[in-house]
PDB file of N, CA, C and O in Angstrom:
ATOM      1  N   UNK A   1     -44.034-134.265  94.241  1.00  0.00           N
ATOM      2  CA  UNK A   1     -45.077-133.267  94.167  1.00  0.00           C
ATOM      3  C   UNK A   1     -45.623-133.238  92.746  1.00  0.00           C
ATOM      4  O   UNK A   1     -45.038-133.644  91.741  1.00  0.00           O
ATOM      5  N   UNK A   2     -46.930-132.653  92.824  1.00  0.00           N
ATOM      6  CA  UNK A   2     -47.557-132.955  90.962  1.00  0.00           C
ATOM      7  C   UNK A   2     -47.863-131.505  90.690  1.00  0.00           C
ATOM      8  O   UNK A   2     -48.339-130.767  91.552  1.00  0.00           O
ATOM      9  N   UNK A   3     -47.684-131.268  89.933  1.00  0.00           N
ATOM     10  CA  UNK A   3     -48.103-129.646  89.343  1.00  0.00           C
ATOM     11  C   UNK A   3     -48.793-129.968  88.155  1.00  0.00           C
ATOM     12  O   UNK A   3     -48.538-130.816  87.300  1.00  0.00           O
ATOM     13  N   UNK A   4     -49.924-128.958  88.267  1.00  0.00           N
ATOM     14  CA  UNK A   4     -51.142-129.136  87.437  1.00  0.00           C
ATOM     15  C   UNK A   4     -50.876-128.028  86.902  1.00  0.00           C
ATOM     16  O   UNK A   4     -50.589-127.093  87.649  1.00  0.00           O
ATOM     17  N   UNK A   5     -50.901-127.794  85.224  1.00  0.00           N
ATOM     18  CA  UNK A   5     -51.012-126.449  84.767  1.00  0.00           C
ATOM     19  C   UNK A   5     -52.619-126.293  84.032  1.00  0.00           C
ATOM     20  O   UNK A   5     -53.123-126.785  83.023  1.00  0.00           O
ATOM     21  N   UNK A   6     -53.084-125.411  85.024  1.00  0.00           N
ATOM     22  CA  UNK A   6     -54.190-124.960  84.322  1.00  0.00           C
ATOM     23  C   UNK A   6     -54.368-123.814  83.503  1.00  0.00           C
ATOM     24  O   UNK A   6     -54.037-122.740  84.006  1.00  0.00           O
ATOM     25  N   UNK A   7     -55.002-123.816  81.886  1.00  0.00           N
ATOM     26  CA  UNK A   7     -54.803-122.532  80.632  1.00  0.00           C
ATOM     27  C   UNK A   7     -56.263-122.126  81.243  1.00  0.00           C
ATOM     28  O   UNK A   7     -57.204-122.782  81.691  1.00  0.00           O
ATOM     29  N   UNK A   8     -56.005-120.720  81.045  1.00  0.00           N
ATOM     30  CA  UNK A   8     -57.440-120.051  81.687  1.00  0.00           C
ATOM     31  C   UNK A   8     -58.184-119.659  79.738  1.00  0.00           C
ATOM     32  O   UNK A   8     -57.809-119.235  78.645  1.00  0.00           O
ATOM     33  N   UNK A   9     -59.398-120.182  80.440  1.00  0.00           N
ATOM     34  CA  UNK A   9     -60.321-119.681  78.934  1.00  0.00           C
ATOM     35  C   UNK A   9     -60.626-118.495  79.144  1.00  0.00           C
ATOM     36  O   UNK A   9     -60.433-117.780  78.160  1.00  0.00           O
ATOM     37  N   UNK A  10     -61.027-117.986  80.028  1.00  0.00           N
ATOM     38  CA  UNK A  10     -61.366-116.560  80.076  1.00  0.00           C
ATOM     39  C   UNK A  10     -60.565-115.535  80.926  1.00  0.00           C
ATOM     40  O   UNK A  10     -60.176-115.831  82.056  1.00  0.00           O
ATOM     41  N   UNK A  11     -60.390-114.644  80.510  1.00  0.00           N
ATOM     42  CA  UNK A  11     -59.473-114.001  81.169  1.00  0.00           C
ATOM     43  C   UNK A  11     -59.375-113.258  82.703  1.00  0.00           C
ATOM     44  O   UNK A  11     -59.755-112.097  82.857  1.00  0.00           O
ATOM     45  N   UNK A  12     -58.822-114.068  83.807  1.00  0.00           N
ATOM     46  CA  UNK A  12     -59.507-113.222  84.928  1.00  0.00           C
ATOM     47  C   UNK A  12     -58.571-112.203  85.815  1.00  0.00           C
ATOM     48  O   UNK A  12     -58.833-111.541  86.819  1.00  0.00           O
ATOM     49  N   UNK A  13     -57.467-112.335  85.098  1.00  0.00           N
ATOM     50  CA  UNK A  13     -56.028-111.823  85.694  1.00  0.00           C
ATOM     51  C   UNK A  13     -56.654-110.326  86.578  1.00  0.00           C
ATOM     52  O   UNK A  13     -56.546-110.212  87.799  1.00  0.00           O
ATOM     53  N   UNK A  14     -57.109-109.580  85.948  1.00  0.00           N
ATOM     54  CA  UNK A  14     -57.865-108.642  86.811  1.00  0.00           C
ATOM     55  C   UNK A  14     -58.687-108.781  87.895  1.00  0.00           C
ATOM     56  O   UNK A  14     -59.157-107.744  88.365  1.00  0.00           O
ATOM     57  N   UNK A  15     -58.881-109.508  88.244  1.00  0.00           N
ATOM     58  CA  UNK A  15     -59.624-109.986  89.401  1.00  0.00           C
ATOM     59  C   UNK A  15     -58.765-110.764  90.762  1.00  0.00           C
ATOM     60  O   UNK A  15     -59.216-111.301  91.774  1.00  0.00           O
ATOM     61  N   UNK A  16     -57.470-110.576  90.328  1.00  0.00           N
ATOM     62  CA  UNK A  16     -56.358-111.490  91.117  1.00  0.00           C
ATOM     63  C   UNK A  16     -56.858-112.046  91.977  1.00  0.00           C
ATOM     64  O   UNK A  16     -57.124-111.740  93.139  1.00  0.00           O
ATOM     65  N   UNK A  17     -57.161-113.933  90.682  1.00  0.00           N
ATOM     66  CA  UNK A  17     -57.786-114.738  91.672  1.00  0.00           C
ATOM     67  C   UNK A  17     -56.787-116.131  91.138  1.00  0.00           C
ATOM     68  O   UNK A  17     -56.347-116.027  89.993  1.00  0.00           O
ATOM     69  N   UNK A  18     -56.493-117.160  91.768  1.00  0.00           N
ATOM     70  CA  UNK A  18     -55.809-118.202  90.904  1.00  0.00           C
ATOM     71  C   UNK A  18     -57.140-119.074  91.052  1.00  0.00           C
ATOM     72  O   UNK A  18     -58.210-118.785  91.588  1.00  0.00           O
ATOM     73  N   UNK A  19     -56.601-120.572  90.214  1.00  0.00           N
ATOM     74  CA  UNK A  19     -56.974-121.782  89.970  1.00  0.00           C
ATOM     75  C   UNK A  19     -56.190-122.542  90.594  1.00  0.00           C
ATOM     76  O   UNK A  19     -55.001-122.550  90.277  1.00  0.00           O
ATOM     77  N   UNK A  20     -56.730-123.462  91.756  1.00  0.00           N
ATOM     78  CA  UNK A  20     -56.475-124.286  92.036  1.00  0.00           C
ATOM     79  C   UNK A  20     -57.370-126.133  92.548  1.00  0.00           C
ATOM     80  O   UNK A  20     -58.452-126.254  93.124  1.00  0.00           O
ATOM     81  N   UNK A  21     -56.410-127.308  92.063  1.00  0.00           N
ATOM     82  CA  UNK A  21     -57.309-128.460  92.417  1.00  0.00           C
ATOM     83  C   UNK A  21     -57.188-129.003  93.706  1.00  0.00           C
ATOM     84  O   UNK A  21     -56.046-129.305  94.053  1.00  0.00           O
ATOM     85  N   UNK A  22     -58.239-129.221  94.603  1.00  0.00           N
ATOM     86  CA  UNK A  22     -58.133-129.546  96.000  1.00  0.00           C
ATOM     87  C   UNK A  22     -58.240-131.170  95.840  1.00  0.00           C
ATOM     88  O   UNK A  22     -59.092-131.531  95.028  1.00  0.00           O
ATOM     89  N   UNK A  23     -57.537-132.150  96.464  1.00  0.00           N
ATOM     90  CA  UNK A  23     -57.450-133.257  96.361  1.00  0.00           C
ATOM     91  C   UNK A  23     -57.607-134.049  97.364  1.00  0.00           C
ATOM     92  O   UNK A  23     -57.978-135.218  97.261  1.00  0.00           O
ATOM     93  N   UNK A  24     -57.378-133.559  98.254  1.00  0.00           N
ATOM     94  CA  UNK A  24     -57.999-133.807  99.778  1.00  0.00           C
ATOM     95  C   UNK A  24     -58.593-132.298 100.944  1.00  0.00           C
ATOM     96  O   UNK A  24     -58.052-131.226 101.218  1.00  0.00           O
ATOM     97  N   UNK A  25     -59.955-132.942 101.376  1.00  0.00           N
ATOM     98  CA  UNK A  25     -60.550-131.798 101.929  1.00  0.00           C
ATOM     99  C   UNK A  25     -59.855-131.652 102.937  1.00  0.00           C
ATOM    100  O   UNK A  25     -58.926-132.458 102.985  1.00  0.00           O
ATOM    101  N   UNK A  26     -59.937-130.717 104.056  1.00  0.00           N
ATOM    102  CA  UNK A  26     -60.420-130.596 105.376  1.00  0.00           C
ATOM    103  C   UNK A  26     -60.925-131.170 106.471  1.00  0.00           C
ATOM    104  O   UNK A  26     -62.150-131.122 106.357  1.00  0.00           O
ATOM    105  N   UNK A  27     -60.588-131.745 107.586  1.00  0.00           N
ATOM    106  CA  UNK A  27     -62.337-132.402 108.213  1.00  0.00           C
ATOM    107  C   UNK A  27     -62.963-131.613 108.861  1.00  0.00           C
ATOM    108  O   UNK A  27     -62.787-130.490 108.390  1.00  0.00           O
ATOM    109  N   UNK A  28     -63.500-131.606 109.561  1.00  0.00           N
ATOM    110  CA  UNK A  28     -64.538-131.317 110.624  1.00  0.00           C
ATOM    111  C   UNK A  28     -63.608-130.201 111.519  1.00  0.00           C
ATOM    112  O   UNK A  28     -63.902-129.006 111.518  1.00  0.00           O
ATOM    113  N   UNK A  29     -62.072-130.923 112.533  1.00  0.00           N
ATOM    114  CA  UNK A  29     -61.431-130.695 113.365  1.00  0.00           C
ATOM    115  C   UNK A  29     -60.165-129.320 112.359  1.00  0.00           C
ATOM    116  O   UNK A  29     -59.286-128.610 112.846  1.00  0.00           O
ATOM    117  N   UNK A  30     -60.598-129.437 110.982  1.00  0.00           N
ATOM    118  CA  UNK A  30     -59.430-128.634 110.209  1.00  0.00           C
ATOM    119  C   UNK A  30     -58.080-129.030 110.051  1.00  0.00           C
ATOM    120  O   UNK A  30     -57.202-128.234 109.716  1.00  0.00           O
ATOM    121  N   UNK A  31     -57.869-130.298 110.292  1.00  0.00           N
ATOM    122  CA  UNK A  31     -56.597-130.810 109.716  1.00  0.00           C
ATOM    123  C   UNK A  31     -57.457-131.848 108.953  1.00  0.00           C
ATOM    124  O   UNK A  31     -58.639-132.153 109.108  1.00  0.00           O
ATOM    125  N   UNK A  32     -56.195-132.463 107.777  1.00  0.00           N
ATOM    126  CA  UNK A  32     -56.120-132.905 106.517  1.00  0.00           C
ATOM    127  C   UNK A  32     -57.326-134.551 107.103  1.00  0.00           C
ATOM    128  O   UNK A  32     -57.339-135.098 108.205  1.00  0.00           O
ATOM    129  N   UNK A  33     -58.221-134.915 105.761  1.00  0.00           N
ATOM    130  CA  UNK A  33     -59.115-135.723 105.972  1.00  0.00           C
ATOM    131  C   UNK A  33     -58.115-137.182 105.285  1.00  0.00           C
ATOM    132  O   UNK A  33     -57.483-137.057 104.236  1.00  0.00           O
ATOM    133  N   UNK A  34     -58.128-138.055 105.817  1.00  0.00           N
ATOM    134  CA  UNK A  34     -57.077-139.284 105.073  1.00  0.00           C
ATOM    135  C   UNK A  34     -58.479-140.178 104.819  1.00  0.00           C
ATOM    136  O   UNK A  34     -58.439-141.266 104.246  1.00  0.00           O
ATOM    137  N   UNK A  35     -59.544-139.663 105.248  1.00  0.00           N
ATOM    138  CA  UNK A  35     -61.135-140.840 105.041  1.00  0.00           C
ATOM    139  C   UNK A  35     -61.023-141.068 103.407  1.00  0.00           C
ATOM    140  O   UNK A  35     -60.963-142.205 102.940  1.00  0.00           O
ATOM    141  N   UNK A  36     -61.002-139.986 102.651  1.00  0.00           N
ATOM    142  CA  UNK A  36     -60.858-139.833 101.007  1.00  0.00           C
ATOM    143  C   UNK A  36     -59.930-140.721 100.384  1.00  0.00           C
ATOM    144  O   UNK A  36     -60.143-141.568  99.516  1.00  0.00           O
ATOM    145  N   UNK A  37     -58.717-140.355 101.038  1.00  0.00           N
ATOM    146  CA  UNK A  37     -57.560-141.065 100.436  1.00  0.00           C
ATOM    147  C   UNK A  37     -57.818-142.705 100.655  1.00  0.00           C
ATOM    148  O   UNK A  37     -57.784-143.577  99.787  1.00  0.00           O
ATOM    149  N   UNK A  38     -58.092-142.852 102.109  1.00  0.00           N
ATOM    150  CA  UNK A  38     -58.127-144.650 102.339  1.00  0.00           C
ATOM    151  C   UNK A  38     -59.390-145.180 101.284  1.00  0.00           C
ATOM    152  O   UNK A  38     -59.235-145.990 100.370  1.00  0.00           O
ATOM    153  N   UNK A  39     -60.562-144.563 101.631  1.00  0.00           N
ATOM    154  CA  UNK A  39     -61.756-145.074 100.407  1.00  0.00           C
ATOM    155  C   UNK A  39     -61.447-145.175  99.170  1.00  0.00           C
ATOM    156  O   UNK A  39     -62.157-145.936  98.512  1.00  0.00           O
ATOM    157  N   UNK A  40     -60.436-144.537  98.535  1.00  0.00           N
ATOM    158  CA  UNK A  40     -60.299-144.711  96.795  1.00  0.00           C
ATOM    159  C   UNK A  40     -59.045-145.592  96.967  1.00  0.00           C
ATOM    160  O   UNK A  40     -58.972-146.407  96.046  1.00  0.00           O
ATOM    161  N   UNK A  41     -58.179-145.674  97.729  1.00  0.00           N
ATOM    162  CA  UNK A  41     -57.281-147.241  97.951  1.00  0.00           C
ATOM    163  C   UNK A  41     -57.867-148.087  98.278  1.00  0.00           C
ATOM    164  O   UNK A  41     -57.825-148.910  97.364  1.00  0.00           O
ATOM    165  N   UNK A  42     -58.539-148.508  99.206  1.00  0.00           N
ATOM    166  CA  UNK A  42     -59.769-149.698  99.434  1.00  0.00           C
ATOM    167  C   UNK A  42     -60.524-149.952  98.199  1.00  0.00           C
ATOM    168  O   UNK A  42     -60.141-150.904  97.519  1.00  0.00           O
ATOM    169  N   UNK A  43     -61.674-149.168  97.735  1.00  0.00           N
ATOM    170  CA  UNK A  43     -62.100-148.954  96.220  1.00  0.00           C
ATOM    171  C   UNK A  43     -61.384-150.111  95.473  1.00  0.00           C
ATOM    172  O   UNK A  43     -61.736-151.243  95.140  1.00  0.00           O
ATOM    173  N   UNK A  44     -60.038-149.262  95.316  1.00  0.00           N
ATOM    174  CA  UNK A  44     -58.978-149.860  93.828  1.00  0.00           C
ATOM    175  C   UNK A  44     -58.365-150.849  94.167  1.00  0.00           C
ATOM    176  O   UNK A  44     -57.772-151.384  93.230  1.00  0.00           O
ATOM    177  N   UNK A  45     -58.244-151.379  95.232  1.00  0.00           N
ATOM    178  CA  UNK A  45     -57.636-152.961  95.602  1.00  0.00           C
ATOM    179  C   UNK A  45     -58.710-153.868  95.257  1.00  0.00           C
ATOM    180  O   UNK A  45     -58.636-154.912  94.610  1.00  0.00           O
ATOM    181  N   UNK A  46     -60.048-153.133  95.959  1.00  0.00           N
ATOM    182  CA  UNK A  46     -61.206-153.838  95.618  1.00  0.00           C
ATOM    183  C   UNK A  46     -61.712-154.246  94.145  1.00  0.00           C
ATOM    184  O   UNK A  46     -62.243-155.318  93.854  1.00  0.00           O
ATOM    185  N   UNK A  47     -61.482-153.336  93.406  1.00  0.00           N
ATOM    186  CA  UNK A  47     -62.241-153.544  91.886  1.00  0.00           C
ATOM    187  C   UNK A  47     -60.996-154.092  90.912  1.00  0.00           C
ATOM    188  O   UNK A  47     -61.274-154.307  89.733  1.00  0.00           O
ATOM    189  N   UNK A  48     -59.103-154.411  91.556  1.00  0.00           N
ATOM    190  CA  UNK A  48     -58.155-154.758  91.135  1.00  0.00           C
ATOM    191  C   UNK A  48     -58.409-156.616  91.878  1.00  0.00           C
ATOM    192  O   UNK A  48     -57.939-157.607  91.320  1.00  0.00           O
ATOM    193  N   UNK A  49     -58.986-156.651  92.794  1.00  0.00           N
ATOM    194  CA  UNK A  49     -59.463-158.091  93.041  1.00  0.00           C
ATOM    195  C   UNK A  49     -60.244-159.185  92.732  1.00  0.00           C
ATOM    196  O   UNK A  49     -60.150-160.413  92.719  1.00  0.00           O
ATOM    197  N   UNK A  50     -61.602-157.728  92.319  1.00  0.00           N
ATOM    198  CA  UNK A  50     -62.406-158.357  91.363  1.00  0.00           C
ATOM    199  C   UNK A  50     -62.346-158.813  90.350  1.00  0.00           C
ATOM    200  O   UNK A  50     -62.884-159.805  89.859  1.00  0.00           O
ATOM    201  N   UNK A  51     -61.393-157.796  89.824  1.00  0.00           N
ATOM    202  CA  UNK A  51     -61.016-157.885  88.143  1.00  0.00           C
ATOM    203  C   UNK A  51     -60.123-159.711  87.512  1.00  0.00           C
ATOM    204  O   UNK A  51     -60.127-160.476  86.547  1.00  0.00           O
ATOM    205  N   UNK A  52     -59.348-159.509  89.206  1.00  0.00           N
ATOM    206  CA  UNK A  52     -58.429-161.077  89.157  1.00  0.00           C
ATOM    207  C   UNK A  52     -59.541-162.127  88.709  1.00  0.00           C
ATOM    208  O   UNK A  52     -59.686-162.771  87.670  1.00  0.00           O
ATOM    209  N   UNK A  53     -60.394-162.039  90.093  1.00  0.00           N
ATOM    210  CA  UNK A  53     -61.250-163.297  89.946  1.00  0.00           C
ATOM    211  C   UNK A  53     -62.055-163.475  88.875  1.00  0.00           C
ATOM    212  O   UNK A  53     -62.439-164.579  88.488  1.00  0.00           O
ATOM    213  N   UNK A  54     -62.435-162.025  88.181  1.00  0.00           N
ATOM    214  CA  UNK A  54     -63.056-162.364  86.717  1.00  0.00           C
ATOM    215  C   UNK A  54     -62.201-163.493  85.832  1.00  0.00           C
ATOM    216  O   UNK A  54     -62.567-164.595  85.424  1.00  0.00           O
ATOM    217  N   UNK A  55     -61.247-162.977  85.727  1.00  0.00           N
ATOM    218  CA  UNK A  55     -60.029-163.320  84.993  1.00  0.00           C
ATOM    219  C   UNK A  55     -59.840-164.765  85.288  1.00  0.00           C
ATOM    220  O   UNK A  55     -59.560-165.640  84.468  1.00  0.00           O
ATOM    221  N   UNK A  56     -59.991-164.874  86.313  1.00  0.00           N
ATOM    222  CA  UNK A  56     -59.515-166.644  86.728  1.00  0.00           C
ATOM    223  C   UNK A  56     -60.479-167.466  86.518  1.00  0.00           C
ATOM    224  O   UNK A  56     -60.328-168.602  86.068  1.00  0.00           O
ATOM    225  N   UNK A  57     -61.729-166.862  86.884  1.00  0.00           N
ATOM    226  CA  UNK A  57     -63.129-167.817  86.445  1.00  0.00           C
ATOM    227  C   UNK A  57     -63.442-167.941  85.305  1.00  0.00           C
ATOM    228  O   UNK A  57     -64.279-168.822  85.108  1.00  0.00           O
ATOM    229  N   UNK A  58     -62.958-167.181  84.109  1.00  0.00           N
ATOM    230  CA  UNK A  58     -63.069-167.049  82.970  1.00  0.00           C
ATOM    231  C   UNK A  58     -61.955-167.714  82.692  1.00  0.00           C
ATOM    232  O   UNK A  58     -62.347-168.653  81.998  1.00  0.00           O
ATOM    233  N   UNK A  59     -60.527-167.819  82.838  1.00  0.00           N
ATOM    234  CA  UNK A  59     -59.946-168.648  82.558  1.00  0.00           C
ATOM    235  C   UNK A  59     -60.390-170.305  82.878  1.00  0.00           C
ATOM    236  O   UNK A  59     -60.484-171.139  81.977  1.00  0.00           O
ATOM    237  N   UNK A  60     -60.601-170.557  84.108  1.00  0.00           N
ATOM    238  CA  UNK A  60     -60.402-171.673  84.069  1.00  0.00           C
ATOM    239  C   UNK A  60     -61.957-172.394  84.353  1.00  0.00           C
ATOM    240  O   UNK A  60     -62.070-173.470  84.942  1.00  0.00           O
ATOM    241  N   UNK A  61     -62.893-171.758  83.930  1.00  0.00           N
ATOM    242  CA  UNK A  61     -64.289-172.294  84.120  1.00  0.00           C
ATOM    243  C   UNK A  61     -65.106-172.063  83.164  1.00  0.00           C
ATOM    244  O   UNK A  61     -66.223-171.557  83.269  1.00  0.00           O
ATOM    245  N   UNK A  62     -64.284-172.628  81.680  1.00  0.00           N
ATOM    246  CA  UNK A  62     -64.647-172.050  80.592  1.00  0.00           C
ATOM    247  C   UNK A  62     -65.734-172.902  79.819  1.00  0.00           C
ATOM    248  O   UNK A  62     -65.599-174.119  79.687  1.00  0.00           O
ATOM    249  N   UNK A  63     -66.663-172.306  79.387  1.00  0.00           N
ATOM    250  CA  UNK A  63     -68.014-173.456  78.291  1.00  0.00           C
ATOM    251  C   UNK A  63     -67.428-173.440  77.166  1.00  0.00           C
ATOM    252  O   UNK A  63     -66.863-172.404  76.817  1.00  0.00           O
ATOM    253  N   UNK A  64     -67.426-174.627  76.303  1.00  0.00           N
ATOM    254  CA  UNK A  64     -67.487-174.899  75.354  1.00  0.00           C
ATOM    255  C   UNK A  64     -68.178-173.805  74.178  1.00  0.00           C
ATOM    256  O   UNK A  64     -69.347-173.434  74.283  1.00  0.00           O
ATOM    257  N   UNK A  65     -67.275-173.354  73.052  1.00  0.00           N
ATOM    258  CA  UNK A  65     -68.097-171.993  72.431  1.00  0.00           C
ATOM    259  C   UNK A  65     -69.905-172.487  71.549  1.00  0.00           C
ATOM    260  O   UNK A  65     -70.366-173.472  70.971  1.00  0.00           O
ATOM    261  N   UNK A  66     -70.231-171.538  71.816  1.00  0.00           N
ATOM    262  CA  UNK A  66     -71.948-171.711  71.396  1.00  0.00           C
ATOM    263  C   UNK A  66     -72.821-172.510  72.185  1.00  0.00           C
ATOM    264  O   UNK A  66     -73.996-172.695  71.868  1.00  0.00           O
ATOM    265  N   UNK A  67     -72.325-172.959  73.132  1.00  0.00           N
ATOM    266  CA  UNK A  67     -72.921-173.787  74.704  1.00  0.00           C
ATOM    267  C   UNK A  67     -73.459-172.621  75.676  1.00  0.00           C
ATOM    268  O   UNK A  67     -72.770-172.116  76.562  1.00  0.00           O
ATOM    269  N   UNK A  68     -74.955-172.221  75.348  1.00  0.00           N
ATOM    270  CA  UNK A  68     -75.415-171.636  76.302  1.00  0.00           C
ATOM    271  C   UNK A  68     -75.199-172.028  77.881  1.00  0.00           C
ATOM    272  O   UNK A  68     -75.121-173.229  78.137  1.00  0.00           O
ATOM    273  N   UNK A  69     -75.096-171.057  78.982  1.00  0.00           N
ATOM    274  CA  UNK A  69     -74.575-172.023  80.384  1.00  0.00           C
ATOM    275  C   UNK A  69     -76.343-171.973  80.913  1.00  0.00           C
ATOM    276  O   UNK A  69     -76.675-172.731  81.825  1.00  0.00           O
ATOM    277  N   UNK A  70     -77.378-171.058  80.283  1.00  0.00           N
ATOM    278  CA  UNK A  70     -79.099-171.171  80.412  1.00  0.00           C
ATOM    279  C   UNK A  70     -79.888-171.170  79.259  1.00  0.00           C
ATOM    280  O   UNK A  70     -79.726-170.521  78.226  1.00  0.00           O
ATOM    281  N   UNK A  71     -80.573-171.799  79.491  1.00  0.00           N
ATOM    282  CA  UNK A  71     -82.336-171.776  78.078  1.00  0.00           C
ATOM    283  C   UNK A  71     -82.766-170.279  79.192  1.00  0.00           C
ATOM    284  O   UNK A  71     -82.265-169.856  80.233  1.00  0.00           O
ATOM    285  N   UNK A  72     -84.170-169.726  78.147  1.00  0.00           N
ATOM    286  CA  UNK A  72     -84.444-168.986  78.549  1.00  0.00           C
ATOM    287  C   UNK A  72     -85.193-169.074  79.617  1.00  0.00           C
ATOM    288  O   UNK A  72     -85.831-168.066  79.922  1.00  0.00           O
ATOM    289  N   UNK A  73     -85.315-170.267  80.445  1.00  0.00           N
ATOM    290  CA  UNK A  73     -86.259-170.598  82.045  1.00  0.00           C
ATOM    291  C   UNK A  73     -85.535-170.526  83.217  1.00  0.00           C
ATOM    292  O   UNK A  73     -85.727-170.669  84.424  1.00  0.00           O
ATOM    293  N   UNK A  74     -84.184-170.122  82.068  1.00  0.00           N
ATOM    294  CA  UNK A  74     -83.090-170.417  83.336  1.00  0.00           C
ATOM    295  C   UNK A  74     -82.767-171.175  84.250  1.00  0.00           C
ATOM    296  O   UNK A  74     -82.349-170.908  85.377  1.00  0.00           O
ATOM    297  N   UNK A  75     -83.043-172.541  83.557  1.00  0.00           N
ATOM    298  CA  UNK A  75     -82.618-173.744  84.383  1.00  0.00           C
ATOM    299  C   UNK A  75     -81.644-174.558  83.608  1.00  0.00           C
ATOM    300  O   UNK A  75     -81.755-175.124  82.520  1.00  0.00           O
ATOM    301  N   UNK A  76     -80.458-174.450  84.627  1.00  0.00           N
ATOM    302  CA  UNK A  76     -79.371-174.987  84.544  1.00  0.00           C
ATOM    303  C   UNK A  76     -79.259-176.453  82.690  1.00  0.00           C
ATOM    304  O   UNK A  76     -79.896-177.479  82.455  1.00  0.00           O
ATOM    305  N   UNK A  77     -78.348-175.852  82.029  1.00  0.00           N
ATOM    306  CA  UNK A  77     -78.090-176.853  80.583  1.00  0.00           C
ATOM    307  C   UNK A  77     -78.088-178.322  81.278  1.00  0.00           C
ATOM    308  O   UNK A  77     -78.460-179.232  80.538  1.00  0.00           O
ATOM    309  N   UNK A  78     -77.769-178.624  82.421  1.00  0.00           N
ATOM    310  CA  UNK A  78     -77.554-180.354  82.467  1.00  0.00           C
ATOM    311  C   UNK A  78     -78.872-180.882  82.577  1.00  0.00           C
ATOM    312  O   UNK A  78     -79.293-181.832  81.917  1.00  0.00           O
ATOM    313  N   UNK A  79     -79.954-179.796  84.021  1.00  0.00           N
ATOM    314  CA  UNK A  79     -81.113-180.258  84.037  1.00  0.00           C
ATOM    315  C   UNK A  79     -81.913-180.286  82.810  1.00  0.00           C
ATOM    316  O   UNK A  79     -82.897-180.980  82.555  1.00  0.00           O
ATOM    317  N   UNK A  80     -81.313-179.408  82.096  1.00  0.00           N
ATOM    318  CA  UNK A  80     -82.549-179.402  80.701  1.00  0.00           C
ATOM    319  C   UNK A  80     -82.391-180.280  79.838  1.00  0.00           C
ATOM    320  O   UNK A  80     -83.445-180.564  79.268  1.00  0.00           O
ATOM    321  N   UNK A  81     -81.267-180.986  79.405  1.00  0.00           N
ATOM    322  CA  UNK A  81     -80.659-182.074  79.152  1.00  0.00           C
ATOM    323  C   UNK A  81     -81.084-182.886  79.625  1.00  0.00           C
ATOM    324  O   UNK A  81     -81.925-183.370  78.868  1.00  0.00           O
ATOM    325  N   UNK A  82     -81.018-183.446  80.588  1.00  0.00           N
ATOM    326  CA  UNK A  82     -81.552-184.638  81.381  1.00  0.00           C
ATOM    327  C   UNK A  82     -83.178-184.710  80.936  1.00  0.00           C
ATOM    328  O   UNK A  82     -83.742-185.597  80.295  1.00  0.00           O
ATOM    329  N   UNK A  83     -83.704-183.534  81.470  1.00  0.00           N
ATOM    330  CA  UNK A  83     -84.959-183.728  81.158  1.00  0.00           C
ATOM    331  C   UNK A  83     -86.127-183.989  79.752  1.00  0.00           C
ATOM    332  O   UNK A  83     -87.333-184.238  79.733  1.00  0.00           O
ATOM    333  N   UNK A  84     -85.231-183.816  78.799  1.00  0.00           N
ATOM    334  CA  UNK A  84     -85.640-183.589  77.201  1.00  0.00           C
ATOM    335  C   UNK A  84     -85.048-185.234  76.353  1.00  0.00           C
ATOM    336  O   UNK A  84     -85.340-185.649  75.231  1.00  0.00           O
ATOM    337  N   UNK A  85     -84.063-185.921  77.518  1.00  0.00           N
ATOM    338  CA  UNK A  85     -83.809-187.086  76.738  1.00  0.00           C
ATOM    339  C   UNK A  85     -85.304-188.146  77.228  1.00  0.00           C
ATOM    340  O   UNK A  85     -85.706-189.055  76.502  1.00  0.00           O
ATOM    341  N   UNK A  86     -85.925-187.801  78.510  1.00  0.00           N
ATOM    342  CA  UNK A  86     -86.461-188.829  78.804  1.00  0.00           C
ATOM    343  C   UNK A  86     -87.984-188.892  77.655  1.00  0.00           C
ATOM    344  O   UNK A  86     -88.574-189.889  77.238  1.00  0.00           O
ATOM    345  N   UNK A  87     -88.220-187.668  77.442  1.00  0.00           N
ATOM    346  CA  UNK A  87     -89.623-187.240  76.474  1.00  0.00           C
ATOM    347  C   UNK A  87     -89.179-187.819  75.682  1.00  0.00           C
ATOM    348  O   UNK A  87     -89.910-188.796  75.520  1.00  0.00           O
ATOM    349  N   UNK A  88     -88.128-187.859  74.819  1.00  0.00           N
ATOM    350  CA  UNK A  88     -88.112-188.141  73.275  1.00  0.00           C
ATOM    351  C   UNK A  88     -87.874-189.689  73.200  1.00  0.00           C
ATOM    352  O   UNK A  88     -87.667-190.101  72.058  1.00  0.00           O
ATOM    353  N   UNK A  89     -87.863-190.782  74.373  1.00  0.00           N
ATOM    354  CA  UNK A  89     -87.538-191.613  74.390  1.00  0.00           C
ATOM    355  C   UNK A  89     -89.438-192.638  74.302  1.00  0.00           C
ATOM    356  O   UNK A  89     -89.476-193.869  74.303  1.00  0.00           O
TER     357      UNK A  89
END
């Protein structure tokens, strides 16, 4: 179980009301909604999967440093290469 202590800034003790954080709603039918809970586990597997494949494509599909992977026409460094040896020839 997690206990949250919340410090009150203003004083409401006279009003006998508490503070509390709701973490899962309600549904529709009035028992507990698990839609919340599964979406932010789906979510975080999801953006913990992504994060891998960043990681791996960046590891192992790496450019050479100061090797743009585009010119600004955005056509691919080999085609632009290719194409700039035949002019100067």
């Amino acid at each position: 179980m997690l206990t949250l202590h919340i410090h009150d800034r203003f004083p409401l003790s006279h009003l006998n009301v508490t503070k509390t954080l709701v973490l899962l709603s309600p549904s529709a039918l009035g028992g507990k909604s698990e839609a919340l809970s599964n979406f932010l586990l789906y979510a975080g597997c999801l953006c913990w999967l992504l994060a891998i494949a960043v990681a791996l494509i960046n590891g192992f599909c790496k450019r050479p440093p100061g090797r743009p992977r585009f010119y600004g026409s955005r056509m691919p460094l080999e085609e632009f290469d290719s194409n700039t040896d035949s002019d100067v020839a």
